[in-house]
N, C-alpha and C positions, 0 to 999 in steps of 0.2 A: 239198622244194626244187623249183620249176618252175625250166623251162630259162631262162628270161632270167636266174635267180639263178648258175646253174650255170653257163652262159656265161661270167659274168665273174668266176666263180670260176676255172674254168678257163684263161681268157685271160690269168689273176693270173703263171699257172703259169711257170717258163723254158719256150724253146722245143721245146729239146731232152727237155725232160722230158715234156711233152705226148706226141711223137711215140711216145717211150717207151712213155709209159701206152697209147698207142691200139692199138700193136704186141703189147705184151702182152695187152692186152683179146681180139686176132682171133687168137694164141697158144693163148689159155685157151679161144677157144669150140672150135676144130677140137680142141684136146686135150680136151675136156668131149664131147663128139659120137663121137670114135673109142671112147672107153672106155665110154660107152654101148652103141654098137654092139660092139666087141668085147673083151666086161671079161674073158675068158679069157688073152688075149693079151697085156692092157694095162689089169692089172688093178686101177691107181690114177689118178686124174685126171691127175698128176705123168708117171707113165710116157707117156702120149698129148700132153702138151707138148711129151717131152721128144724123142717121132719127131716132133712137127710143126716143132719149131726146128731139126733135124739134117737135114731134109726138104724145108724152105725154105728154107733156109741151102746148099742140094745139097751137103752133106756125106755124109748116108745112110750111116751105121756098119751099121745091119744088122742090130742086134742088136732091133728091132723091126719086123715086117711084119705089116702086115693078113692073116687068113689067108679071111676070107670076101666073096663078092661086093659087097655094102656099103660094107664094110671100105676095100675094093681101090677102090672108087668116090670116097668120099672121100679116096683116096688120090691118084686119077686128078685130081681137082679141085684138089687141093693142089698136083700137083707143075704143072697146067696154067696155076695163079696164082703158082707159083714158079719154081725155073731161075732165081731172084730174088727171093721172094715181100717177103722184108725190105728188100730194095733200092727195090723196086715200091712196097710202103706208104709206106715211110720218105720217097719220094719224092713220091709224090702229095699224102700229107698233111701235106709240110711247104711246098708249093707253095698249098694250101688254105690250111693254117694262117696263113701270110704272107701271100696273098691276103686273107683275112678282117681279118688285125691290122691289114694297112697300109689300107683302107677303113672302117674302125672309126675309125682313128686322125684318119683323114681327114674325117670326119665324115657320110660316105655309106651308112653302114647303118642301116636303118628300126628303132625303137624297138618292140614287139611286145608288152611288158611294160603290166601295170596298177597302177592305185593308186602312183602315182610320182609326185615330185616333180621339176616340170618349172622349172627355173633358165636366164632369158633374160639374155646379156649374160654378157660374161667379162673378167674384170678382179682386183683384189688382193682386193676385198670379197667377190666370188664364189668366191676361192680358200678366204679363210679361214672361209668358210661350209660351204663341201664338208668340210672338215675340222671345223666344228666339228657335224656333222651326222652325220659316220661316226664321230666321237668318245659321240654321246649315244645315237644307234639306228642300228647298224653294220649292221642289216638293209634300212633305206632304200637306196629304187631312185632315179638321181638320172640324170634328162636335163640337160644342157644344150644351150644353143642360141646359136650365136655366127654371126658372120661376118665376122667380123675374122683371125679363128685359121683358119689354115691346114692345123695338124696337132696334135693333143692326146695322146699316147699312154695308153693307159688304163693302163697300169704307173707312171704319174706321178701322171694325176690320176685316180682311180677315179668314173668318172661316163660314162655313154655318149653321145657328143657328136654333135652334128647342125650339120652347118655348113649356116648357110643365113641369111637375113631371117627374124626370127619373125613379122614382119607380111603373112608372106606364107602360104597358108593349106595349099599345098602343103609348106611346112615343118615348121607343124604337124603336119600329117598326119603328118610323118614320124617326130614325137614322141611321138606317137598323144595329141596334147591331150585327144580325147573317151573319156580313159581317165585320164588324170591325177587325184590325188590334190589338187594346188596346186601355181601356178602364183608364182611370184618375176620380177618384170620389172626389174633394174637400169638403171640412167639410164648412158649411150652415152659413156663419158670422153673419147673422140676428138672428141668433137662438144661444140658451144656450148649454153648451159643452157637456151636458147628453143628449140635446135635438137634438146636430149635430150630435154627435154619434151616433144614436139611426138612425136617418136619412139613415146615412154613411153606415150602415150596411146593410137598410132594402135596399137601391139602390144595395146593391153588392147581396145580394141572388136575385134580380129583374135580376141586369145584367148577373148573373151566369144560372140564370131559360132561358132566353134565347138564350146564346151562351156557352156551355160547355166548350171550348178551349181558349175563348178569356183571355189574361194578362188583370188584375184587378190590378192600382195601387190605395190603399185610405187612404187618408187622416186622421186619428185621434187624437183629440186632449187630449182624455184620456186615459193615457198608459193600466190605471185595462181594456178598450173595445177591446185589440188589439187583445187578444183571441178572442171572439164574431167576429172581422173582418174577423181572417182568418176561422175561422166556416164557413161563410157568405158562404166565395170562393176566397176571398180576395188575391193575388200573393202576394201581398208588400204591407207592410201597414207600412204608414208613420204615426209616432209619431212626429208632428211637434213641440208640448209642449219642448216635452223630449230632441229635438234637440237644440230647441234656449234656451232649460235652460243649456244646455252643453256648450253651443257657448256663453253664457254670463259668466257663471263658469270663463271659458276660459279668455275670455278681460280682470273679473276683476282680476284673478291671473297672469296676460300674462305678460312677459321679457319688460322693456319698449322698447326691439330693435324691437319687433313683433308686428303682427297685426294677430291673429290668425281667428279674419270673416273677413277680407279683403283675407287673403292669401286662406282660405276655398273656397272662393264666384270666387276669380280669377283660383285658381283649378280648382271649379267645371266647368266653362264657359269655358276652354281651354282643358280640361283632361274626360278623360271617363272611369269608374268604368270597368271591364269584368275580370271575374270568366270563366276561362277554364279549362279543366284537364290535369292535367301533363301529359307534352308529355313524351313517354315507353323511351327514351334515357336519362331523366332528372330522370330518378327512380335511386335512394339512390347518386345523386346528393346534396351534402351540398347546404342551402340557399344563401350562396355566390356565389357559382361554377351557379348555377341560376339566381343569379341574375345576374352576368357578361355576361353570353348566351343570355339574355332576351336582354339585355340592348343594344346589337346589331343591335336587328330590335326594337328598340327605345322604348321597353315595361319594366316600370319600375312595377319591382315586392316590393308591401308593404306586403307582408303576404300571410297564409296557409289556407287553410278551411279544418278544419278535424273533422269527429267523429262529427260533427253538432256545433264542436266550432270555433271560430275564432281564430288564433294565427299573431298577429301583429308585425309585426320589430321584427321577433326572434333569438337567437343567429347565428353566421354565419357559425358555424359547425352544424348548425340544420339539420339531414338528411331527406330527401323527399320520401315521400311513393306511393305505387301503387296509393294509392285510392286518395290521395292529390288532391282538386281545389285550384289553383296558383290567388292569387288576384292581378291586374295589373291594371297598369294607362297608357292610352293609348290616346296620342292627337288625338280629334274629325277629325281634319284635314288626318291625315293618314288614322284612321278607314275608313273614305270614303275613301279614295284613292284606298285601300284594297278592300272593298266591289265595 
């Protein structure tokens, strides 16, 4: 577990319970350290807690003393960080502790972490993506990056926030972009659709000016900017317009037996899109004789990519070429399994 994981595990924690844990943690070392030095006296781990708690506490029963030079040193040490010692911690680190939350929350703490997924723009779609991202790999690091949002508490939304412009490159940095995994740019809901494009675009040459290699997926809500996106640097650029006016197409001309965004929506949440190259044994393989191989190891093949066109459900003596990518639907469930 490195510390950026551990961080937000911790920060999970109630407050109260942290300070706890911290308290006993500096408990256990002074009692682990006395009974080394002197296991005659205090001759179980337990017993050295139990003068350090009665000792910080300035209760001192009595019924344990150091009897050697050392001993007495550590003792001198303890009682010079006590006369309070539990008051002292308790106090510092929960003055820490709340210092840190409330500038987390704020979105003023720099990012440090790598291989993370970096999400621009905060909104309902972005919400129900963090969830559905801690629901498939609960081990994903998730930045966000807003500027609209004032305060995010990480006990609500589990993602380390950075309030700031993303197109500004000091934000970045804050995100540690030239460390990122991929990069997600949502279109700006407060703003007009030439105005969020316009946005969408100017974030993706920011985010490309910094990380040459990282996956850019963004958002556009007007099909004529998709060019301008991938100019930008853009990987994938979603046309969300374009989809839900397809997906509405759909409902109203759809079979009454169907439900063509339920079955889309239940698809996407179970199934995963992956484009791989034909494998040299499935060469001049019919689309059928592929499909039944694939279907095997539980990989349903919908279609061909060729020649930069798509070819979907196509006949089933369709033969398969050198260069052919195989589009497949593959349950999230296995790919992990796989991976």
């Amino acid at each position: 577990m490195n510390i950026e994981s551990f961080k937000h595990i911790y920060f999970r924690i109630p407050l109260i319970v942290r300070l706890l844990i911290s308290v006993l943690a500096l408990m256990l070392v002074f009692g682990t350290v006395i009974n080394f030095v002197e296991p005659e006296e205090f001759p179980t781990i337990f017993d050295g807690v139990w003068w350090v708690v009665v000792t910080g506490a300035t209760i001192g029963y009595g019924d344990l003393v150091p009897q050697t030079i050392p001993g007495r040193i550590i003792g001198i040490i303890l009682m010079l960080s006590g006369g309070g010692l539990l008051t002292f911690y308790i106090t510092a680190l929960s003055s820490a502790a709340i210092n840190h939350e409330q500038k987390l929350s704020k979105g003023k703490v720099n990012y440090k972490g790598k291989k993370h997924i970096v999400i621009i723009g905060w909104n309902e779609r972005t919400r129900q993506l963090v969830r559905l991202i801690n629901s498939k790999n609960a081990r994903a690091e998730i930045v966000l990056i807003d500027r609209t949002v004032n305060n995010l508490p990480y006990q609500n939304v589990p993602v380390h926030f950075i309030h700031g412009d993303a197109s500004e490159d000091a934000t970045l940095a804050q995100a540690n972009i030239e460390h990122a995994a991929s990069v997600i740019i949502t279109s700006d809901i407060t703003k007009k659709e030439r105005q969020a494009d316009v946005l969408t675009i100017l974030t993706t040459v920011a985010v490309r000016g910094n990380n040459q290699d990282v996956p850019i997926n963004a958002e556009i809500l007007s099909i004529a900017q998709v060019e301008n996106a991938i100019r930008a640097g853009a990987n994938t650029v979603i046309s969300s317009n374009d989809f839900m006016s397809t997906l509405f197409y759909h409902e109203i001309f759809h079979k009454e037996s169907t439900r063509p965004f339920e079955t889309v929506l239940h698809m996407l949440n179970s199934q995963q899109f992956i484009q791989k190259p034909i494998p040299d044994k499935l060469i001049e393989y019919t689309f059928q004789d592929c499909l039944t191989h694939l279907l095997q190891n539980r990989e349903l093949l919908i279609g061909i990519y060729r020649d930069d066109e798509w070819v979907l459900n196509p006949s089933p003596d369709f033969t398969l070429q050198k260069d052919d990518k195989l589009i497949v639907l593959k349950s999230w469930k296995q790919n992990s399994l796989n991976n």
